[in-house]
C-alpha positions in Angstrom: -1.8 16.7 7.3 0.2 18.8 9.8 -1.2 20.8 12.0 0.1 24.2 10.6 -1.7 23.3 7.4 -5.1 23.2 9.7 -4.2 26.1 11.8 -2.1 28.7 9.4 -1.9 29.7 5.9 1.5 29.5 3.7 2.8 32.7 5.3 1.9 31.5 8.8 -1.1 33.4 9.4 -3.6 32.0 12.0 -6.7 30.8 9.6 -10.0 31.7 10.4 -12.2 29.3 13.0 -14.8 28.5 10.4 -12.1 27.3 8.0 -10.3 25.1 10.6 -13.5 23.7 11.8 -14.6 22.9 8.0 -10.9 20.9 7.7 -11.3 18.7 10.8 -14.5 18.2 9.6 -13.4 16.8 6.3 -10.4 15.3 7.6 -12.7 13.1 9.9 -15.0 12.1 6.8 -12.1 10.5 4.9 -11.6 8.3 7.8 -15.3 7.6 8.4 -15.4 6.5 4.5 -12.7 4.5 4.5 -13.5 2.6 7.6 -16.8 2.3 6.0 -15.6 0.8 3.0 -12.8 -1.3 4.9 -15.8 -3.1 7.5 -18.3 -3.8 4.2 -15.1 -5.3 2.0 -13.8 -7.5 4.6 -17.2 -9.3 5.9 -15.5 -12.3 4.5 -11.9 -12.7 4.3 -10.2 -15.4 2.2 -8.3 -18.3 2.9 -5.1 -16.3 1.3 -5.2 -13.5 3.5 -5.4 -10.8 0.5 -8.6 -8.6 1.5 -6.8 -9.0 5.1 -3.6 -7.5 3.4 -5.8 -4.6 1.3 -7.8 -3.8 4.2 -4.7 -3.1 6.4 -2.8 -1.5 4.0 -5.4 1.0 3.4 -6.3 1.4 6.9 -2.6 1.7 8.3 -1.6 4.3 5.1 -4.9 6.4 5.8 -4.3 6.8 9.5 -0.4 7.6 8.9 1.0 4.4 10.7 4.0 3.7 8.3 5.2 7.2 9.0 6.5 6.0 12.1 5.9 2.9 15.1 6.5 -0.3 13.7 5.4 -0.2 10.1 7.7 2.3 9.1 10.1 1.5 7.0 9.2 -1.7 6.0 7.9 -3.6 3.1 4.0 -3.8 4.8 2.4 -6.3 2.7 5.4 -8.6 3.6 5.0 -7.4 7.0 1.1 -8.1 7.0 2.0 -11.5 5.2 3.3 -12.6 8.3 1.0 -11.9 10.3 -2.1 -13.6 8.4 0.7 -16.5 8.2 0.7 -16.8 12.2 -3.3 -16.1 12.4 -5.0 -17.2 9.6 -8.6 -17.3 9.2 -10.8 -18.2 12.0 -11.8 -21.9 12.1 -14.8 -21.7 13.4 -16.1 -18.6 11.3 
């Protein structure tokens, strides 16, 4: 979401206060739901890496990192592979 589509209607209107504060406020709770959901899904992660994998993927498309920096434009779960490859689960967990 840009910030015109918070800020001004389709003809580039200033919106009124109550209506921006009513988007940030809704834009905020489909972050705090997702990280909800992302911290009770990953208590335990598997040998594999794959609720690794999901959870990231969620969290980096949600928070519009593969839009730019160094997810963008690349295959991420291949990306993410890699780095569960190089970490792995914790031995002592």
């Amino acid at each position: 979401m840009s910030p015109s589509e918070i800020l001004c209607d389709a003809k580039g209107h200033a919106k009124n206060p109550n209506v921006i504060s009513e988007k940030i406020f809704a834009f905020g709770e489909i972050y705090k739901d997702a990280i909800k959901e992302i911290i009770n899904y990953s208590k335990v992660l598997d040998k594999d890496g794959e609720v690794f994998i999901d959870c990231a993927t969620r969290i980096l498309s949600n928070f519009g990192m593969t839009r730019s920096g160094p997810f963008h434009g690349k295959i991420i779960d291949e990306t993410l592979r890699s780095y569960w490859n190089a970490v792995g689960v914790n031995p002592h967990t």
